[in-house]
C-alpha positions as CSV (number, residue, x, y, z in Angstrom):
1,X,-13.7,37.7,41.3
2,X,-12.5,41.8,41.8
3,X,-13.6,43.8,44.5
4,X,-13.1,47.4,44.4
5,X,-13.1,47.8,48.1
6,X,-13.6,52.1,47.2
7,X,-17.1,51.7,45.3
8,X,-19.3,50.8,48.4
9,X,-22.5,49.7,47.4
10,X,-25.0,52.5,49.2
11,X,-27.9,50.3,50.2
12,X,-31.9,51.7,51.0
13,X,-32.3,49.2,54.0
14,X,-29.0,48.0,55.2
15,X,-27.6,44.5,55.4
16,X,-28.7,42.9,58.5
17,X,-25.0,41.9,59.2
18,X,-24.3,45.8,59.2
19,X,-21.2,44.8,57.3
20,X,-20.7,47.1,53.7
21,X,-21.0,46.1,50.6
22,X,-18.7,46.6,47.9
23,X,-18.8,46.9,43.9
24,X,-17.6,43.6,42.6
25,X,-17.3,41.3,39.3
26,X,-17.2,38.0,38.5
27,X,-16.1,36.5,35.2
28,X,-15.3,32.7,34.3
29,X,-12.3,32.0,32.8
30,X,-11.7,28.9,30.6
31,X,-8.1,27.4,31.2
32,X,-6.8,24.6,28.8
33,X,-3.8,22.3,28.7
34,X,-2.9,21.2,25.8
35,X,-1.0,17.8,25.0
36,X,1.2,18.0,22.0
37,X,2.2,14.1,21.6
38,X,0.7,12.2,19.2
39,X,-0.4,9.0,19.5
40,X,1.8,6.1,18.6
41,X,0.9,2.6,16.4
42,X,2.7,0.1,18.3
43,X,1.2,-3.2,16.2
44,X,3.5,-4.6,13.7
45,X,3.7,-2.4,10.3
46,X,5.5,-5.6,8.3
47,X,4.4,-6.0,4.7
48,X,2.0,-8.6,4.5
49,X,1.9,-11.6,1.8
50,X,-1.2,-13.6,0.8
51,X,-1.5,-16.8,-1.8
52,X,-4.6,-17.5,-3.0
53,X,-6.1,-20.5,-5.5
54,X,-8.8,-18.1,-6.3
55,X,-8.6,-15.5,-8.7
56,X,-10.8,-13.0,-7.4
57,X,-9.1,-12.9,-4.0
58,X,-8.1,-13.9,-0.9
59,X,-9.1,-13.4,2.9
60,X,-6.0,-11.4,4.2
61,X,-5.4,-10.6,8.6
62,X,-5.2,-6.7,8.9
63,X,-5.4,-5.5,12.6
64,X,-3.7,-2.5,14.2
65,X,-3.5,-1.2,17.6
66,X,-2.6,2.3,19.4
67,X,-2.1,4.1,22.1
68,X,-1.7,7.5,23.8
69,X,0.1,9.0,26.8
70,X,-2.8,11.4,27.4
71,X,-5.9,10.2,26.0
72,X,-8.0,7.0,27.6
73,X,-7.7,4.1,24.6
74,X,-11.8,4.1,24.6
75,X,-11.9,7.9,23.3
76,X,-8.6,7.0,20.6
77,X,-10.6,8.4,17.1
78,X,-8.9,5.8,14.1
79,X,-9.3,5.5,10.3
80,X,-7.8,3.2,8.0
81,X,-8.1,3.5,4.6
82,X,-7.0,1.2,1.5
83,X,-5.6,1.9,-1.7
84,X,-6.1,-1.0,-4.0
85,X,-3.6,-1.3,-6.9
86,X,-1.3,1.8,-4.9
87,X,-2.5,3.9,-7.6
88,X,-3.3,6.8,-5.2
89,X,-7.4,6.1,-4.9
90,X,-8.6,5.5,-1.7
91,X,-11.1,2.4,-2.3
92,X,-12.5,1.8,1.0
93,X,-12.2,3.1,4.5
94,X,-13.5,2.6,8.0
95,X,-13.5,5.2,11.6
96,X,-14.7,4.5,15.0
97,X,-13.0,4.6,18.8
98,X,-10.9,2.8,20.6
99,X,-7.1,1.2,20.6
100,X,-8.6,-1.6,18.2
101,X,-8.6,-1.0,14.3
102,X,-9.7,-4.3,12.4
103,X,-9.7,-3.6,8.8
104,X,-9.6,-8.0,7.9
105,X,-11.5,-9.2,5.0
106,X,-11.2,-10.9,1.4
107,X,-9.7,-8.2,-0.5
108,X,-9.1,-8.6,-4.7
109,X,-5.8,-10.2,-6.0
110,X,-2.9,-7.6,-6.0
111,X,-0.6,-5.1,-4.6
112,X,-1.8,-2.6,-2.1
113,X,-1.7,-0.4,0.9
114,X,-3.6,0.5,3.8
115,X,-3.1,3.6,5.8
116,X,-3.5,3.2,9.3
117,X,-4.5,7.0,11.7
118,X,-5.4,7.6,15.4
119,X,-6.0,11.3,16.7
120,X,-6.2,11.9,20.6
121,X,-8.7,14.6,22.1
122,X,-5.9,17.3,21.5
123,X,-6.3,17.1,17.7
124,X,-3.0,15.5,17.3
125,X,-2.7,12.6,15.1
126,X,0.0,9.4,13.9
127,X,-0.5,7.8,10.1
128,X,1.6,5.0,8.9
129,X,1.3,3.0,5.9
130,X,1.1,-0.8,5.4
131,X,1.9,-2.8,2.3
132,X,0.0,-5.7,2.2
133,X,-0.8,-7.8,-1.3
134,X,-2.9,-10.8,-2.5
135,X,-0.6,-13.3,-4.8
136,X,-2.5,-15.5,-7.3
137,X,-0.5,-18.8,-6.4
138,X,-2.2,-20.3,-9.7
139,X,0.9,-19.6,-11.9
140,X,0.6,-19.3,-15.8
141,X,0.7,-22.3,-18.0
142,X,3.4,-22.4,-21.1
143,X,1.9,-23.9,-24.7
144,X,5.2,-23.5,-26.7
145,X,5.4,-24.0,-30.1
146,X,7.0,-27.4,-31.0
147,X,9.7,-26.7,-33.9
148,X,10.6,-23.9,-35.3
149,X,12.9,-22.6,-38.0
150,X,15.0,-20.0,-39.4
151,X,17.2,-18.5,-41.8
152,X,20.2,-17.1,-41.4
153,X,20.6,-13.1,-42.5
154,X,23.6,-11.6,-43.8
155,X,24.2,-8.4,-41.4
156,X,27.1,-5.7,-41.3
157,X,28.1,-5.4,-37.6
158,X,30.9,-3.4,-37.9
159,X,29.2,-0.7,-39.8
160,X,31.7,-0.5,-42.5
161,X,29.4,-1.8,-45.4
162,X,30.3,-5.0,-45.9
163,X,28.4,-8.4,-44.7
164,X,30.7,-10.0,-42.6
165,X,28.4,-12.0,-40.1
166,X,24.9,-14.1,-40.8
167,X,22.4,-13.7,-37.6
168,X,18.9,-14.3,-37.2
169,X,17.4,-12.8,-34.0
170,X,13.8,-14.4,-32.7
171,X,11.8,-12.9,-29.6
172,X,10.5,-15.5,-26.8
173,X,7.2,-14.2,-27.8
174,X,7.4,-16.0,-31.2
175,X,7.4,-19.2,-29.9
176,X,4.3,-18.7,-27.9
177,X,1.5,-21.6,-28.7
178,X,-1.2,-20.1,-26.9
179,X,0.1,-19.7,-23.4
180,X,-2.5,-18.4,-21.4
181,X,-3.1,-17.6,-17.5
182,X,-6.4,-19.2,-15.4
183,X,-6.9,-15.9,-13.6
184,X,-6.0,-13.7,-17.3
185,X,-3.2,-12.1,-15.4
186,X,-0.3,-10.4,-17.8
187,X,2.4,-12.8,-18.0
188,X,5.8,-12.3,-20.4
189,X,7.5,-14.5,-22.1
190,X,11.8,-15.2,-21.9
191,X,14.5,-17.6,-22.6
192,X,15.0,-17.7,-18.8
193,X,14.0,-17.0,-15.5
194,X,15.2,-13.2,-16.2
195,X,12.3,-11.8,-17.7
196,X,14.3,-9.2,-19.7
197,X,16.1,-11.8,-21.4
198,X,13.7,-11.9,-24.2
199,X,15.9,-11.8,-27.6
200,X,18.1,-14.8,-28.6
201,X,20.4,-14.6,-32.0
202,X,21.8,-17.7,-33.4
203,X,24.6,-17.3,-36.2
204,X,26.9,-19.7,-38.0
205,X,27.9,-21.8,-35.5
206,X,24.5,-22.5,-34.4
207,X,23.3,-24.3,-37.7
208,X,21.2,-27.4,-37.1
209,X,19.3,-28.3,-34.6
210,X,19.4,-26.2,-31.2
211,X,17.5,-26.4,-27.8
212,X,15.4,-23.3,-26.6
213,X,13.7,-22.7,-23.0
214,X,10.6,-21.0,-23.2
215,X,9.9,-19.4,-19.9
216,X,6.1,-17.9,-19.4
217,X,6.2,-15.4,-16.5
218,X,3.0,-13.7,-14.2
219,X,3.0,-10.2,-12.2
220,X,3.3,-11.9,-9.3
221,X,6.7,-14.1,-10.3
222,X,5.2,-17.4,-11.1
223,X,6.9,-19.7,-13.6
224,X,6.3,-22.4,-15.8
């Protein structure tokens, strides 16, 4: 309020305090305090690990909670959102209030993420990511084949033109008899538990009769 105590206010019939009057103005004026602290996520962030026996999925615990030094819990916005897969397309989502974000349910086998947000009233918000995947425990199942032969192949090593060595090279893939996977996941084949140890050579010291471990491998590091 301003009162300009030289503009009296000349009235017809005077107040009947007999006190003057004076020109003044009134105006409302909107003050606000800002908080610029973001909320924090204070459940566990912990990549999170799920077998399943089916191949379509499993049912996979994903809770979050938050918090703010400003804002009551009950008017907390959140969001989470999931990537299935991590290949950058957001494939479901949820938003509501409170400290609480519940995002549980049977998700599809694989590797993914979930992104979990809370804004205050301020506008200011918190996102962290979660890694969480569903592992088909099935494991593939090796058919090798049962005997196989070769022939040695005269091969210049040194690069100077002449033969001076007799190799034959196979790939674990060649001795595949129909391996297959229950949940037709990609699996690889190797002669060990390294999956890039996929070519084996044999030369003149290996004539006759020699062993050979097939090893059939899925995405998710199962073995047989």
């Amino acid at each position: 309020t301003v009162i300009d105590w030289c503009q009296e206010i000349e009235y017809v019939r005077p107040p009947q305090d007999g006190e003057p009057r004076f020109r003044t103005w009134i105006h409302d004026q909107v003050i606000k305090l800002r908080n610029f602290v973001p909320p924090t996520i204070d459940g566990s962030l912990d990549d999170i690990e799920v077998c399943s026996q089916d191949c379509e999925g499993g049912l996979v615990s994903l809770t979050q909670t938050g918090s703010d030094d400003c804002t009551t819990l009950q008017n907390l916005q959140w969001e989470w959102q999931i990537d299935y897969d991590r290949d950058g397309t957001i494939d479901t989502m949820d938003t509501g209030y409170g400290p609480n974000m519940d995002a549980s349910d049977f998700h599809p086998i694989g590797f993914h993420s979930i992104l979990w947000t809370y804004e205050d009233r301020c506008g200011n918000r918190v996102s962290l990511e979660q890694l969480f995947s569903v592992v088909d425990c099935n494991g593939p199942k090796a058919v090798a084949i049962d005997g196989f032969s070769v022939g040695l192949t005269g091969m210049d090593t040194n690069g100077d033109g002449d033969l001076d060595d007799e190799i034959a090279c196979m790939w674990a893939s060649e001795f595949d008899g129909s391996s297959y996977h229950p949940c037709d996941v990609p699996i690889t084949f190797s002669f060990s538990t390294d999956t890039t140890d996929t070519e084996l050579c044999f030369d003149c010291f290996d004539l006759g009769t020699n062993l050979v471990w097939i090893f059939v491998t899925d995405i998710f590091g199962n073995v047989d």
